[in-house]
N, C-alpha and C positions, 0 to 999 in steps of 0.2 A: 728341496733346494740343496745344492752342494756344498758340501765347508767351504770354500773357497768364494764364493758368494756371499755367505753368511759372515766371516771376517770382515771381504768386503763391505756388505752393508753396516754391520756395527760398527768400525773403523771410520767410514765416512759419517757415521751416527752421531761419533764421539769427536767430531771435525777435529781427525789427526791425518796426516800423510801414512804412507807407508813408511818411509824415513823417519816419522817419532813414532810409528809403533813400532818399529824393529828396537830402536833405541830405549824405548818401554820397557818393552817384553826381552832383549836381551837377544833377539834374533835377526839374523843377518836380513839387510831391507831385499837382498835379491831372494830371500827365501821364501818372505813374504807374499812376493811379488809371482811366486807360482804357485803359493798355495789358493794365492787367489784367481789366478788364471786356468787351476786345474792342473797345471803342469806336475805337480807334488801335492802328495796327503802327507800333513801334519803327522806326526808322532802324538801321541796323549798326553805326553808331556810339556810337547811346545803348544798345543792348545789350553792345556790350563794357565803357560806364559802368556799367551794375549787374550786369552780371556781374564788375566788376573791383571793386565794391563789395560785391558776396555772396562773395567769393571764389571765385569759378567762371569757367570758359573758357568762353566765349561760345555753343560750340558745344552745351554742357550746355545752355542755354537756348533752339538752337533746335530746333522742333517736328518736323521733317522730315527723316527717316532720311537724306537725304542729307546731310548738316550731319556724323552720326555719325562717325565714325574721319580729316574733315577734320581738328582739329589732328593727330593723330599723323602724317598724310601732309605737311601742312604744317612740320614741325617733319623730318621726315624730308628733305625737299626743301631744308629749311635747312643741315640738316648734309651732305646733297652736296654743295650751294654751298662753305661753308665749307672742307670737304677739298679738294674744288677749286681753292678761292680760297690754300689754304697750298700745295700743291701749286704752284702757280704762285709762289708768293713765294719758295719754296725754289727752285725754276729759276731766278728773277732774280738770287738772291744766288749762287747756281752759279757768274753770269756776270760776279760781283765786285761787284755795285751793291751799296749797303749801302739796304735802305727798311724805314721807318718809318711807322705808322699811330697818325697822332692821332684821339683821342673826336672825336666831334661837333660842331661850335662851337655856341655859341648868338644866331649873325650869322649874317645871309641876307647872301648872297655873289653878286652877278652875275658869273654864266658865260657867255664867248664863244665858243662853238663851230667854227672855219671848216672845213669840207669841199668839197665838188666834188657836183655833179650828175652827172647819166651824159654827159652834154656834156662835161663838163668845168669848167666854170662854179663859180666860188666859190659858195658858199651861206652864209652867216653865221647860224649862232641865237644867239639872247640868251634865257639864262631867267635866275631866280632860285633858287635852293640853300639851305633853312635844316635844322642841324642835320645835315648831313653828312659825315661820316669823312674824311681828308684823307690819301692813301698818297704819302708822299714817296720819290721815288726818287734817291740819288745816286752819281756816281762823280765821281772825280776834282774833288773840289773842286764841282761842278754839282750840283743840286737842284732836279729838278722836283716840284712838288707836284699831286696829279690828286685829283679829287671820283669817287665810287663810278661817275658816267656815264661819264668820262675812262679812270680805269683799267679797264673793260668795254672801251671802244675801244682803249687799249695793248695791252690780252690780247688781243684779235683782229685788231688788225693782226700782233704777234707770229705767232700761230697762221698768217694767211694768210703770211706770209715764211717759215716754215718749210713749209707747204705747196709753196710756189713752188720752193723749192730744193729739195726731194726730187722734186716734178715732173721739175724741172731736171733733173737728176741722172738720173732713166729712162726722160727722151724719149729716144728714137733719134736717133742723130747722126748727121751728116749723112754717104754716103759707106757706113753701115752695110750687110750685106747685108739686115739685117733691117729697114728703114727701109724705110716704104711709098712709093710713086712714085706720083707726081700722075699 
């Protein structure tokens, strides 16, 4: 069945006109009126508007078996993240930091980035941030505050420095019998 259909049918499911679901969902009633006629394919974006307006997940509205059981995989890959993500807050606090995760603000925030090239070479980025979770980390009196891009870079430098030292740790030493010779 085609999105336009499927609108249709939830729409008159939800005994709304086209007229209160454009008013709903924020979408103009003539746009409605060819998504449902076939004349116009929705964007993704104006589909999660009336489906957030029919009270339905998106996915309910689209036509194409592969659409099917995406939220629940998506929602699943959410709560990985998340165990992972307290998983790792629990190791920070392990290590005596005390952090803190503020909501979202509702200020776009310029972020400066600096890393290195494979040169070696600084690299500076600049973006903008709105509406982003703020993970403060402090010990001793200090307080770094990181945006969700930052703290993904914390956890993996982390992760590569523990890599390094257990490397460390079971390369052959020098002198070894078991240490290969050039």
């Amino acid at each position: 069945m085609e999105i336009g259909n499927k609108i249709r049918e939830a729409r008159k499911a939800a005994n709304l006109t086209q007229k209160q679901l454009a008013e709903k969902s924020g979408i103009i009633e003539t746009t409605i009126r060819k998504y449902e006629i076939g004349k116009q394919k929705p964007k993704f974006e104006n589909i999660e508007k009336i489906a957030a307006a029919l009270d339905l997940s998106p996915s309910e509205l689209m036509p194409n078996k592969r659409w099917q059981g995406l939220e629940e995989h998506a929602k699943a890959i959410v709560e990985q993240f998340q165990e992972e993500e307290r998983a790792f807050l629990q190791y920070i606090q392990m290590l005596s930091y005390a952090v803190s995760v503020e909501p979202p603000h509702e200020v776009e925030t310029e972020v400066i980035e600096t890393s290195e090239d494979e040169d070696g070479n600084p690299i500076e980025e600049i973006y903008t941030v709105k509406n982003e979770v703020i993970y403060n980390v402090s010990k001793d009196g200090i307080t770094v505050g990181f945006n969700k891009r930052g703290f993904q870079k914390f956890k993996d430098d982390i992760s590569k420095a523990v890599d390094f030292h257990v490397w460390n740790k079971n390369k052959p030493k020098e002198g070894d019998a078991d240490a290969e010779k050039d």
